[in-house]
C-alpha positions as CSV (number, residue, x, y, z in Angstrom):
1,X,123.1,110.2,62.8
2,X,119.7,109.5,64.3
3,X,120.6,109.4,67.8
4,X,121.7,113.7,68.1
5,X,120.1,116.9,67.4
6,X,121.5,119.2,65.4
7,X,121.5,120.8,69.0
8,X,123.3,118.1,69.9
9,X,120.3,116.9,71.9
10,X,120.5,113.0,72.8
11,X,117.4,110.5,71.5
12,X,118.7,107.5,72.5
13,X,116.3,105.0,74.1
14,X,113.6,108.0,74.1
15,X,110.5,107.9,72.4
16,X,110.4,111.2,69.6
17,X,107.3,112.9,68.8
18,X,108.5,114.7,65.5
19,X,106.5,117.6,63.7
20,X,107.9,118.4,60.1
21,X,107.4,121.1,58.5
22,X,108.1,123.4,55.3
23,X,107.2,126.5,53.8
24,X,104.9,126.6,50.6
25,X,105.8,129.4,48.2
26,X,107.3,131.3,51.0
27,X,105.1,131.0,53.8
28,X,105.1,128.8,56.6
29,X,102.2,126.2,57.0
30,X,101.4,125.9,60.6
31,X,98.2,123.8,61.1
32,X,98.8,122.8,64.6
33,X,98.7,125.1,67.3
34,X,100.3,123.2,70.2
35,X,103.6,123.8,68.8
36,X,104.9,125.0,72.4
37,X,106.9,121.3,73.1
38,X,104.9,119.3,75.7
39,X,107.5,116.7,76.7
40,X,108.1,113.9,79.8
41,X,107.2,110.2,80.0
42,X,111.0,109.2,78.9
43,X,109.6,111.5,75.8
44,X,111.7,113.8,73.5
45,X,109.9,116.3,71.3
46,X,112.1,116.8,67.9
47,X,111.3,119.3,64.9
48,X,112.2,118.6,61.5
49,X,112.2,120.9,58.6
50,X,113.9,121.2,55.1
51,X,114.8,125.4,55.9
52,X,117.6,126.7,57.3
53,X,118.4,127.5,60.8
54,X,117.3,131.3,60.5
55,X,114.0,130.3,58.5
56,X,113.6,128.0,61.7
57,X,114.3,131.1,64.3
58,X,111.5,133.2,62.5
59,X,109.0,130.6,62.9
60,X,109.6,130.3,66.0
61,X,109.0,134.1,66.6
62,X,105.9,133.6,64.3
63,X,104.2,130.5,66.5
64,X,105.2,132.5,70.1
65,X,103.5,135.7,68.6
66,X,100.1,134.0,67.8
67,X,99.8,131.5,70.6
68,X,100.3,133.5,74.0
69,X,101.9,132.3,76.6
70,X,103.9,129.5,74.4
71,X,107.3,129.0,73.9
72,X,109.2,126.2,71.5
73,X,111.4,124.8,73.8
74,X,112.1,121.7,71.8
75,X,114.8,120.7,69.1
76,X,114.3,121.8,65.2
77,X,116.6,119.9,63.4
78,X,117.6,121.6,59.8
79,X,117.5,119.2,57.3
80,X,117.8,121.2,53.6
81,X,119.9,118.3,52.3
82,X,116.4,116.0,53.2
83,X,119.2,113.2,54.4
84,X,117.2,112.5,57.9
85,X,113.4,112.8,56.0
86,X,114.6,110.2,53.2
87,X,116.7,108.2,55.6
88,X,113.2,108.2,58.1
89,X,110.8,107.8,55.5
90,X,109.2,111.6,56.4
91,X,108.5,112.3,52.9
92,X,105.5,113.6,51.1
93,X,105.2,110.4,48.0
94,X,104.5,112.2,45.4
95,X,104.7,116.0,46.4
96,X,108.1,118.1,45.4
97,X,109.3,121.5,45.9
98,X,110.0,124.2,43.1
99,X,113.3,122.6,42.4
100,X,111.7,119.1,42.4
101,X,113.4,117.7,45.9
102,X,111.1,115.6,48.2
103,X,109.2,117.4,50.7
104,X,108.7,116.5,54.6
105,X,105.4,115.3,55.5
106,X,103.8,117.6,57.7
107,X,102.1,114.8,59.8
108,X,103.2,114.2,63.5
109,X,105.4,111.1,63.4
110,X,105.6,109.0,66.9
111,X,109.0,107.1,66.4
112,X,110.2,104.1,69.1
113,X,113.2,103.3,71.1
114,X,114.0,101.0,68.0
115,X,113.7,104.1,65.8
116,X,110.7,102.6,63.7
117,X,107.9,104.7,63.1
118,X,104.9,103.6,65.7
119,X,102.2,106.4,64.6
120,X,101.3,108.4,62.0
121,X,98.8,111.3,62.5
122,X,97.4,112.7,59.9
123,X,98.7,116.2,57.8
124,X,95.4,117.6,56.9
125,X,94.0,117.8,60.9
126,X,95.2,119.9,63.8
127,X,97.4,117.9,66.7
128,X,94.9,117.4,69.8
129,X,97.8,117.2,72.8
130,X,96.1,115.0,74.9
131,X,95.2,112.6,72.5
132,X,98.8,112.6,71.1
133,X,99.9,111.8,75.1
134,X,97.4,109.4,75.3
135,X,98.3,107.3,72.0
136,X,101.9,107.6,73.4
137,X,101.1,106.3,77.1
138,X,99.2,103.3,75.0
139,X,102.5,102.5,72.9
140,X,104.7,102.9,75.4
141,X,103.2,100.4,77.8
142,X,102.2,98.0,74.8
143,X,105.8,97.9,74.3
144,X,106.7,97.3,77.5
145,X,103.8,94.8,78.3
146,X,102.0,91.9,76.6
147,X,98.3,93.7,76.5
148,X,96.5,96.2,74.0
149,X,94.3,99.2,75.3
150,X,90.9,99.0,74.1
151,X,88.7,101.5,72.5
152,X,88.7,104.8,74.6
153,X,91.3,104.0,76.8
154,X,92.7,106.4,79.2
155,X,95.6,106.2,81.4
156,X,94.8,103.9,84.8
157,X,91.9,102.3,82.8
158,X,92.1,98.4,82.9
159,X,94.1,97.2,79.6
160,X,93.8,93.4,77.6
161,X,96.1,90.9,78.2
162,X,97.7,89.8,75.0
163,X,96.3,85.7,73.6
164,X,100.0,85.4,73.7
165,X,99.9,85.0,77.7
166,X,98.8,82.0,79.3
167,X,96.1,82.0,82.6
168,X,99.5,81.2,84.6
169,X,101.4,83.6,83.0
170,X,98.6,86.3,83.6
171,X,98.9,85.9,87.1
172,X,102.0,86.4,87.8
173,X,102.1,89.3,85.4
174,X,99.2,90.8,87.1
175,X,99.4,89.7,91.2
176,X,96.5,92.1,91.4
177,X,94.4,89.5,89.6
178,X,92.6,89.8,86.4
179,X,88.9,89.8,84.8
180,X,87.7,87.8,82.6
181,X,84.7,88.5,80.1
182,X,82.5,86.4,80.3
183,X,81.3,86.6,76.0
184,X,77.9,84.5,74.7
185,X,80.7,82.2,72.6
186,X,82.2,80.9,76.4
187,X,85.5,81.4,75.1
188,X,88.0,83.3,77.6
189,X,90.0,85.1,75.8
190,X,88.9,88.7,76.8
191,X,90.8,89.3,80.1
192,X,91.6,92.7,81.7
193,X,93.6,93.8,84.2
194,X,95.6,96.9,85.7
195,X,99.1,98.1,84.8
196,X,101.0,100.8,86.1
């Protein structure tokens, strides 16, 4: 059930950047602006809601209207059973609708190949676009690499080599070479190198 769209759209080994969302009394709450479906990087942009399809379609007419030039171009999956939200853990704890089922959390969800949730940002703050690209470009090479980006990282910045990896193993991960710090405590544990 996790792996298709209600469009029939495939996940698969994709990462999904999900944005839930729900009406309140009637009226859609739309805090993020950046709705229009930024996608790539191996990347698949998914919407959940607990509404219908048709509440779905006059959102979308509603989020094209007041940000110009924007279209929603990605999946909304309609969930008004809640299955996926429950099954995902996309739930508001303690918050419930007017017939006292669960609610989605509106928060933008960053969810893995493994389909465990990697990021959580927060409901009560507008989605900045590049920051949500540039928390997923950190996860995905994390993933994929035995390093962490350090504070203020940005794509093609130098990245940490996990404690994890041996000198040895550092060089033949990074042929390149590698720096190491050198700290006031003359340990070396605080090597940085390059990864594409």
């Amino acid at each position: 059930m996790l792996n298709k769209s209600s469009s029939g759209s495939d996940i698969g080994q994709l990462w999904s950047v999900g944005r839930c969302a729900r009406r309140s009394s009637g009226r859609w709450q739309c805090t993020c602006r950046s709705s229009s479906g930024r996608g790539g990087g191996g990347v698949k942009l998914l919407g959940f809601s607990c509404d219908e399809v048709k509440s779905h379609k006059a959102w979308i007419k509603d989020i094209e209207a007041f940000t110009s030039r924007a279209k929603v171009t990605y999946p909304i999956i309609a969930n008004p059973n809640r299955e996926i939200i429950k099954e995902l853990n996309l739930v508001e704890p303690e918050e419930k609708d007017a017939s006292g089922k669960q609610v989605p959390s509106r928060a933008l969800h960053i969810v893995g190949p493994d389909k465990k949730l990697s990021f959580l940002y927060p409901t009560s703050m507008g989605r900045n676009m590049d920051e949500v690209a540039r928390v997923l470009d950190s996860l995905q090479r994390t993933m994929k690499h035995k390093i962490a980006t350090p504070c203020n990282w940005k794509p093609g910045d130098a990245v940490v080599i996990s404690l994890s990896i041996s000198n040895e193993q550092a060089k033949e991960m990074s042929p390149q070479g590698f720096k190491t710090a050198d700290l006031l405590s003359r340990k070396y544990y605080l090597r940085f190198t390059h990864i594409d």
